[in-house]
N, C-alpha and C positions, 0 to 999 in steps of 0.2 A: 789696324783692326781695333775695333771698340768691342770691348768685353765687361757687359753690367752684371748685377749680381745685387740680388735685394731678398730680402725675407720680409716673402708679400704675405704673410698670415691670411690664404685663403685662393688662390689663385683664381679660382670660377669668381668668388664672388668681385675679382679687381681689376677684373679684364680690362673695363674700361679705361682703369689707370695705366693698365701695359699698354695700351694703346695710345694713349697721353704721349706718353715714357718713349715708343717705338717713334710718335710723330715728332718728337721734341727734339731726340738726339739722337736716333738711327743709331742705334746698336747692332752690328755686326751678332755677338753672340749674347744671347739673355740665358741668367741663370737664377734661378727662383730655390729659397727654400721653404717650409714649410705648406707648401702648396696645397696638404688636407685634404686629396681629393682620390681615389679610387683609381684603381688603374682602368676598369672600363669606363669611368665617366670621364676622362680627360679630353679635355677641349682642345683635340687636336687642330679640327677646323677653324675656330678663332685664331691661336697661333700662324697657322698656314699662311692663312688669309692678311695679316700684316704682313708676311715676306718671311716666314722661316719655316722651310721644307723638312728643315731636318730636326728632328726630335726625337730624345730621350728622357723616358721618366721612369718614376720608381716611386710608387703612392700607397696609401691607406686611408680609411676612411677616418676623418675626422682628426686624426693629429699626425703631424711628420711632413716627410714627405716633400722629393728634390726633383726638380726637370733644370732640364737644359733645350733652348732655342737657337736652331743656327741656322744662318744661313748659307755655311758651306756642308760639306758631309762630314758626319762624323760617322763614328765605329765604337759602341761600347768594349768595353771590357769582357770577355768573355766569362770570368768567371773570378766576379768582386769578392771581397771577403764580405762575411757574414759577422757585423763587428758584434759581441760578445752573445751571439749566440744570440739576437731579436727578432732578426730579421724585420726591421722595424723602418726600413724607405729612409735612410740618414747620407747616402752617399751615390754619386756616380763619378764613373770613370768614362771616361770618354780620350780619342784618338779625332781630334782635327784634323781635316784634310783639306787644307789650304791650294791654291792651286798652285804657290810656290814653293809651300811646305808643307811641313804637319808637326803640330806637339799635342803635349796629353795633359788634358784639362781635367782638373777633380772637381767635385763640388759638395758642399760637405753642410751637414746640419747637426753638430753639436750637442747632445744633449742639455737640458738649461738647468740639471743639475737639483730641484726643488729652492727651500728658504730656509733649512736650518745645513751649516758645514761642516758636517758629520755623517764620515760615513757607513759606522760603527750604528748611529739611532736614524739615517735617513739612506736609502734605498735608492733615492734619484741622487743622490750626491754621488755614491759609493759607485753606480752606475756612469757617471763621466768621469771618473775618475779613471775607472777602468778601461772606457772609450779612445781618452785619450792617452793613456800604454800602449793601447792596442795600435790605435794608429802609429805612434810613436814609432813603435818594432819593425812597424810594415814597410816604414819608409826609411828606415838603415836599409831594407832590403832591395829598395827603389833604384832606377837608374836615376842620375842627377841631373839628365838634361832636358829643355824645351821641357817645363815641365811649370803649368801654373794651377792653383789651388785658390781659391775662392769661398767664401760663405761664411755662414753665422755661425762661430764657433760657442760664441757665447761663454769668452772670456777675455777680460779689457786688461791685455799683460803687462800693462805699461801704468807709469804714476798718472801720465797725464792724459790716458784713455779712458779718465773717470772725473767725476765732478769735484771729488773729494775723495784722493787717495788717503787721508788718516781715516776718515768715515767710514771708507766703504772696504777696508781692509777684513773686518768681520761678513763682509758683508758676499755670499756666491755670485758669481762671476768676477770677483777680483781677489781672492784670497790667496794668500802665498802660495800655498798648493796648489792651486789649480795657474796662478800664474809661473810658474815656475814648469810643473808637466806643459805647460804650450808654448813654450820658449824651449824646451827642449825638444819639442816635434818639430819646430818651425827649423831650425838647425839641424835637424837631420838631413835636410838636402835645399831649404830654402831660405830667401830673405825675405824681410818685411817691404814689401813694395810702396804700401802706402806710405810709410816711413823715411822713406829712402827719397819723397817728393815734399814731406809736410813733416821735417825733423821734432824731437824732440827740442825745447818744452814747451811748443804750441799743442793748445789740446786740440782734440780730436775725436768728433762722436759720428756714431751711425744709429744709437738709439736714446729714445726718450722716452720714460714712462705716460701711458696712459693718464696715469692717476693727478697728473702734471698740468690742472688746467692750463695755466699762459705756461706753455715748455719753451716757449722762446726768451722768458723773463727770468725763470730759476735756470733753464739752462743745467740742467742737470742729468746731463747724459753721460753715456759710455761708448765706447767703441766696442763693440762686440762681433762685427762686420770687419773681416778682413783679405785681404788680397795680396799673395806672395806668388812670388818666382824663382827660376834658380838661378843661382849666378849669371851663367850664361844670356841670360835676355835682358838683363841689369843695363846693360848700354843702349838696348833698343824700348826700352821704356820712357813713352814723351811724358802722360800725364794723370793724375788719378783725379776724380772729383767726388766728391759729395753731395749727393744732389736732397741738400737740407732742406728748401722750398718743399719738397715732395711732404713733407712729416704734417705740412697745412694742408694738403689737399685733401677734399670731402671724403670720407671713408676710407681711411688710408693705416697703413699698415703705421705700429711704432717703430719699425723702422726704418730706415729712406736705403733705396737706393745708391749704389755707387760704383763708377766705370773706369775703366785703364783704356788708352790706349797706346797702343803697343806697334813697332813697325816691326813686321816679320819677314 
């Protein structure tokens, strides 16, 4: 089974790129964050129409907002948490129903926390902060199996999931605290999958700024994009990629795509 996972910044407007994406490498299950799109306007029928019957989303207009594409059936969660009281489209649970198994797929959209790292004079910072406690808690309470979690957490916890860990140490999405709170959710019941294929001290990005005319030159990205599992699927994991190419293609999201495949 191939399972991707990108934070497509706009879902209506990148259709045509998941369609790329769907004709390139046949992904089994697609998982999008930031999707920005409303729950009655979502483009079910686009999705369909490449081959994926089953969907779940969870939208608002204009910012947020997580689907999930599959082509087998899933089952959401009956009754997700509300993380810190927003109700703000950051998360789905979902129940895969394989036709030789089934596990439980999360997919998660992070809050990006603002630019100043303090949570005392900034409100979006003090707000992922609290995000990821919250998550933290829920998943001591979690069963620990057949159990994968995906998406843009938008925090690079590692030295070498940034361009310049001395730089960017001041800097939101890599700062001791917030690295530290997601290495202790990721340990409540999971491993770093993408890690476990592409070890430390190779780096490792899934995002590049905008602002980055040649991003292929400075090269100064992060990993903010990430993919874990639990113990248990550790052995039936073949391979993750990065689908860095995507980051050139014409109107395209900062950040790329990237897929596991996994034998279940």
């Amino acid at each position: 089974m191939r399972i991707m996972t990108w934070n497509i910044n706009s879902l209506r407007l990148r259709l045509p790129l998941v369609h790329k994406l769907v004709t390139n490498y046949s992904p089994d299950i697609l998982c999008f964050q930031e999707t920005k799109v409303p729950d009655p306007l979502f483009p079910h029928q686009a999705l369909q129409d490449m081959g994926y019957p089953f969907i779940a989303f969870k939208g608002m207009k204009s910012y947020n907002g997580v689907a999930i594409a599959s082509r087998f059936p899933l089952q959401p969660n009956d009754s997700p948490p509300d993380w810190c009281m927003k109700t703000d489209s950051r998360h789905l649970d979902v129940e895969i129903l394989h036709p030789t198994t089934s596990f439980r797929l999360h997919n998660f959209y992070v809050p990006a926390g603002g630019d100043i790292p303090d949570p005392e004079s900034n409100p979006k910072f003090a707000h992922k902060l609290a995000f990821v406690k919250e998550t933290t808690e829920w998943f001591t309470q979690t069963p620990s199996k057949a159990t994968i979690l995906v998406g843009d957490l938008n925090i690079a916890p590692l030295p070498e999931d940034v361009w310049s860990h001395k730089q960017l140490l001041p800097i939101v999405s890599h700062t001791p605290v917030e690295t530290e709170l997601l290495t202790q959710w990721q340990k409540t019941i999971f491993v770093d999958a993408m890690r476990l294929i592409t070890p430390p001290p190779e780096k490792l990005f899934t995002w590049w700024s905008y602002r980055n005319r040649d991003w292929r030159k400075s090269n100064r990205g992060r990993r903010l994009d990430h993919i874990w599992i639990t113990p248990d699927l550790t052995t039936k994991l073949k391979t993750i990629e990065v689908l860095k190419d995507v980051r050139d293609w014409e109107k395209t999201s900062d950040h790329v795509p990237l897929f596991m495949d996994i034998t279940l």
